[in-house]
ZADOTI-211708 format. One record per residue (C-alpha): x, z, y. Coordinates in steps of 0.1 Angstrom, whole numbers, plus 2048, in hexadecimal, padded with zeros to 3 digits. Layout:
XZY...
This chain:
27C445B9128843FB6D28D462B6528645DB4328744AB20265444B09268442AE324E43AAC7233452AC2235451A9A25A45BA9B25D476A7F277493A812854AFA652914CEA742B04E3A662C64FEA762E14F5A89304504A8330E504AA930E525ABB2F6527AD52F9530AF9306555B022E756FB072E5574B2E2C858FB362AB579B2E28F586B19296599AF929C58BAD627F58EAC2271581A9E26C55BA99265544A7D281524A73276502A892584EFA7A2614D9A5F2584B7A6E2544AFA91242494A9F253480AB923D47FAD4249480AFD23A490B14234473B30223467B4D202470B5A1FC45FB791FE46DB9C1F648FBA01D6495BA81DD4ADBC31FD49EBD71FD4A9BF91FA495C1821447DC2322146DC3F23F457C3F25645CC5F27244FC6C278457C8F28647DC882A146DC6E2BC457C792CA43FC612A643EC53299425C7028C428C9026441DC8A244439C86233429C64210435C63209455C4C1F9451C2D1D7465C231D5489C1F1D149DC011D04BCBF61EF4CCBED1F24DABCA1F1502BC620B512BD6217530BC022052EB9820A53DB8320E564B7D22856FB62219575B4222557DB1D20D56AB0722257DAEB22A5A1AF62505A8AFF25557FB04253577B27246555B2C252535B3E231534B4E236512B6423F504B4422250DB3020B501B4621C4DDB4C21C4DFB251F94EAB231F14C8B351FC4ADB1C1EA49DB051EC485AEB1EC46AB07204475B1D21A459B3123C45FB3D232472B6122948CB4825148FB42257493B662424AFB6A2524C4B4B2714BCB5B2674CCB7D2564EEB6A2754F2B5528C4F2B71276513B7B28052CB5E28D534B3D28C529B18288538AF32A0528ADE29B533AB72B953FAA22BD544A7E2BE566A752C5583A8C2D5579AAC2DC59EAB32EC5A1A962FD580A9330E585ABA31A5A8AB232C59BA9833E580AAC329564A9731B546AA32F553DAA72E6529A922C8518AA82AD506A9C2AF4DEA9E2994BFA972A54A0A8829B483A9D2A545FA9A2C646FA8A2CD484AA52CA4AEAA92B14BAAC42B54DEACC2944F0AC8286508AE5264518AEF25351DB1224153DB02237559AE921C53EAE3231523ADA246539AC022A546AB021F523AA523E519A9523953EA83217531A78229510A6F241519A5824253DA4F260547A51267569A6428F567A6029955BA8429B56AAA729355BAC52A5561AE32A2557B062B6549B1D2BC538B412AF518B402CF507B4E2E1515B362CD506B1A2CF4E9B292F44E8B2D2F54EFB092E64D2B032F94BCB1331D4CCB083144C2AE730B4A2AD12E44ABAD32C948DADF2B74A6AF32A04C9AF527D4C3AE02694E0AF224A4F0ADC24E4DDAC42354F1AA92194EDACB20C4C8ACA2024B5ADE20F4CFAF62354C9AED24E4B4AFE26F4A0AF728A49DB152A2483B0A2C548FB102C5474B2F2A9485B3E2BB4A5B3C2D9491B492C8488B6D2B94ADB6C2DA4BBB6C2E84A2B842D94B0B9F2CF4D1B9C2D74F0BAD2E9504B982D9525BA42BB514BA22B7529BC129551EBD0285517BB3286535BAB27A545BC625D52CBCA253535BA125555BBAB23C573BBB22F56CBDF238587BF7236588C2225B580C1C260566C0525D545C1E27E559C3228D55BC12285534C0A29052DC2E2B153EC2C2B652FC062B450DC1A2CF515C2E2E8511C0C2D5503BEE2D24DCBEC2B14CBBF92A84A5BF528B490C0A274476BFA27B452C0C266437C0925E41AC1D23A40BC292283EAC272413DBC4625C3EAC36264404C49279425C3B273447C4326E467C3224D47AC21241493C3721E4A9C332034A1C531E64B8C5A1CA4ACC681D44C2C861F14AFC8E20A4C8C802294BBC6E23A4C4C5225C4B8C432594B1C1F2774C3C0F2824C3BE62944DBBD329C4BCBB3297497BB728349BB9826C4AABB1266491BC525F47DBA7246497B9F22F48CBBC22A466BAA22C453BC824F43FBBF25E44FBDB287452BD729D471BD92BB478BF92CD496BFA2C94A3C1C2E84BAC282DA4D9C362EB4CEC592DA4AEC5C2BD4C3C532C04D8C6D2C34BDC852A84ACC7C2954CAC892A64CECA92A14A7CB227F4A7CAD26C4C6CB224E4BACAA2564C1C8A23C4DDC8124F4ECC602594E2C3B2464E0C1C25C4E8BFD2554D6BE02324CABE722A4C3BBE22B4E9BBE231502BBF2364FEBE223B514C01234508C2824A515C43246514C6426250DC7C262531C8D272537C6728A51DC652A3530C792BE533C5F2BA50DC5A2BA505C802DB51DC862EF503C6E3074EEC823144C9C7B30F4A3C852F1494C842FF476C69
């Protein structure tokens, strides 16, 4: 899917304050002390690197969809799925809660990075919050009504707001340049982004002070991000969140109202179905996404269809061999079983 735009790796850029104010404080971690953004910034993307080494299994069908055809295209190998849960919280600075789904696809680029890479930032950011830096005290600054001053890069003459997946990431730029008189201050990731795009800015540089684990989302990027999203980003965040007994109950009944897509695709005889997950037991598991950048996140140039909870719910009822869903098999992902689909199957409409 062309999610994404690739520039020049020698692309230089100067960084100054910006004299916009910044998005309102919402609950997210605490201000604390942070240096002024690095004084140049390379301008290097984080892009593609090839399918993911650990996409699960799957099996293209279209006899439980109408309007998808009528044919049963063979399945496709098996693979292991990717881990299930997000990494445990951690504060690699004390008091600074990190975006740990974000450090980690961070952690992964390198210097050669291709523009899958992009896709799979996109999918962790979705899954938490950012540090945005501010000149001087942002306490301070919002008791007195002022605006925020946030720390910008100069790229290709246009302003890219600065922002950090962790303590980590801050404390390089404080090793970069020195300075000690700025705040950062965290905030919801959709609202960062929605900064972004309700101004002038080119886009979000992310960790910038951290190469080659820094990335670049072109304001298009962010664009088709937003598009799409839900805007409680309601099972994301439950599938970034702790594990319980409960939680695929709590994912079950979240797919009752949040938005869920299915990967389409069709095989050598061009046939069209969509991507489910076969064991080697038989069972049968409906592949569902909480983001089309998602389903981009598996690599296999599958596209994106919104899929109405009631034709969902059909789907389930027409063909009950149907074992379950898989949410967002790129991970992390959860497996239900159709005993706890019941808020799912309770939806009424036409089948469409």
């Amino acid at each position: 899917m062309a999610m994404f735009s690739r520039r020049k790796k020698d692309d230089s850029a100067e960084v100054e304050p910006a004299t916009t104010s910044a998005p309102t404080p919402s609950g997210e971690p605490e201000p604390a002390p942070a240096p002024t953004p690095d004084p140049a910034v390379e301008a290097e993307h984080a892009t593609e690197r090839g399918p993911a080494p650990a996409s699960p299994a799957v099996g293209i069908s279209t006899s439980s969809f109408r309007g998808l055809g009528v044919q049963q295209p063979p399945a496709r190998p098996t693979f292991m799925p990717p881990p299930a849960e997000a990494p445990a919280p951690s504060e690699t600075v004390p008091g600074l809660k990190d975006n740990v789904l974000l450090r980690h696809a961070l952690s992964e680029l390198t210097a050669e990075s291709k523009p899958q890479d992009l896709i799979h930032i996109g999918r962790a950011l979705l899954q938490g919050h950012l540090f945005l830096r501010v000149k001087g005290d942002a306490r301070a600054l919002l008791a007195a009504g002022k605006e925020l001053p946030l720390g910008v890069a100069i790229l290709n003459d246009q302003q890219y707001v600065l922002a950090y997946a962790s303590g980590a990431a801050l404390q390089a730029s404080v090793t970069g340049d020195g300075d000690a008189d700025t705040s950062a201050m965290g905030q919801p990731v959709l609202t960062v982004l929605r900064y972004v795009m309700g101004g002038t800015y080119g886009g979000l540089i992310i960790d910038h002070a951290s190469a080659p684990h820094r990335a670049i989302l072109p304001r298009p990027f962010i664009e088709r991000l937003l598009a799409s999203v839900d805007p409680e980003l309601t099972v994301k965040t439950l599938l970034a969140g702790e594990r319980t007994p409960e939680t695929a109950a709590v994912v079950a009944a979240a797919l009752a109202t949040a938005p869920v897509w299915v990967a389409v695709n069709t095989d050598a005889d061009q046939r069209t179905g969509i991507a489910e997950t076969r064991l080697p037991d038989g069972r049968r598991y409906l592949e569902l996404y909480s983001h089309p950048v998602e389903i981009a996140g598996t690599a296999r140039g599958d596209q994106s269809a919104a899929l109405p909870v009631e034709k969902l719910a059909h789907l389930l009822r027409t063909d009950e061999e149907i074992t379950g869903v898989i949410v967002d098999p790129a991970g992390p992902w959860i497996q239900i079983e159709r005993a706890d689909l019941g808020p799912v199957l309770a939806q009424e409409g036409t089948e469409g």
